[in-house]
N, C-alpha and C positions, 0 to 999 in steps of 0.2 A: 342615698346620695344626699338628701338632703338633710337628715342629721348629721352628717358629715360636714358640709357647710355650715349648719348654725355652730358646732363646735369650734369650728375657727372663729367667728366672727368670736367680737369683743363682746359681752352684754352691758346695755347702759340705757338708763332712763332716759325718752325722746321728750325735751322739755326743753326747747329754743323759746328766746325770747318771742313779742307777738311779731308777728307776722302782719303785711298787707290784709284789707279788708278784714281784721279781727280776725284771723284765722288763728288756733292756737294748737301743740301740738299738744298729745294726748301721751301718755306711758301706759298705758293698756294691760304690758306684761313688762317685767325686766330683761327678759329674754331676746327681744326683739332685733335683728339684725341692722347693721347701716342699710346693706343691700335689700333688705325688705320696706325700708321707711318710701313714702310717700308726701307730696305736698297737695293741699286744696288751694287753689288761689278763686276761687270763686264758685260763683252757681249761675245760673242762667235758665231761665227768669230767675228772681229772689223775689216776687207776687205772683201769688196765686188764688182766686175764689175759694173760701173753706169747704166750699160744699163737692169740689171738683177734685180730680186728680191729674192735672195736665203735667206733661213731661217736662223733668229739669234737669237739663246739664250738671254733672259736676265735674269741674274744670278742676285741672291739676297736673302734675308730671308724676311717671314714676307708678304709677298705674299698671298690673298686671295680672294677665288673662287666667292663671293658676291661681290668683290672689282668694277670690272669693270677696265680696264686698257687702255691708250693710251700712244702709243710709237709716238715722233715726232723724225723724222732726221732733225737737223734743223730748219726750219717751217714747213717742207713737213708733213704730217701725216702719219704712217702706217694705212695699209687700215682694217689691221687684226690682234687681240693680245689674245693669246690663253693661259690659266692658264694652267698649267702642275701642279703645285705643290706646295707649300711655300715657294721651293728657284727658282723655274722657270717659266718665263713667254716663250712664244717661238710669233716671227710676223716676218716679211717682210719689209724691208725696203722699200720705193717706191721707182722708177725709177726718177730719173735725169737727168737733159741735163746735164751736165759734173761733169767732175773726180773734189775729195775737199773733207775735211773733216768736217764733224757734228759734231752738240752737238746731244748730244741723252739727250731729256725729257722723262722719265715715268713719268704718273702721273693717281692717281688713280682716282676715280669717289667717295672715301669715304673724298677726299680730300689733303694730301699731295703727294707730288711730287718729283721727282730726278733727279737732272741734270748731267750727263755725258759729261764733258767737253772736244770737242775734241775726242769722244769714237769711232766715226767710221769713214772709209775714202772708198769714194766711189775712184775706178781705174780702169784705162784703161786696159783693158784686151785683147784686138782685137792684131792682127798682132801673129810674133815668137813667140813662149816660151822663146826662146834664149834671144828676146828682151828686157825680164820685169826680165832678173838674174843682 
């Protein structure tokens, strides 16, 4: 059935102009359906401690549960990306030898993908409180 579907659909590079919060799309494969595409409009947190892996939203529409989904910080992989919903994926950034900011890639397993440029900053969180106002 569902090579049946991608036959119908049109194939066409997914490359809209930028988007809200730098989000940009990704063309992954050319094959890639309308009905498979996907939007990220954000992240939640976009900081996190390098040394840590606390949970972050990725915010979006169009998210689905067949999809399969990989989140990269950078090149690093998340080790784990969990469907909540059509507008939410929830995973873990992996840990880092140091503080810097990612691109964040989602990219699905139906085929396109989203580049969050710049979307997270891993930071040094050790020492004061006092220290990081």
């Amino acid at each position: 059935m569902r090579a049946s579907h991608h036959r119908s659909c049109r194939k066409r590079w997914l490359l809209p102009a930028a988007q809200c919060l730098g989000v940009l799309a990704l063309a992954l494969t050319s094959g890639a359906c309308q009905s498979d595409r996907f939007t990220v409009t954000g992240l939640e947190p976009t900081v996190a401690d390098f040394r840590t892996q606390s949970q972050v939203q990725v915010i979006g529409q169009g998210f689905k549960p067949e999809g399969g989904y990989s989140v990269y910080f950078g090149k690093a992989k998340a080790q784990e990306v969990t469907f909540v919903d059509a507008n939410t994926l929830v995973t873990r950034p992996p840990t880092v030898t140091e503080p810097g900011t990612a691109d964040v890639t989602v990219v699905s397993d139906l085929g396109p993908g989203f580049l969050v440029r710049g979307g997270f900053e891993f930071v040094d969180l050790s020492g004061s409180p006092v220290e990081h106002m």
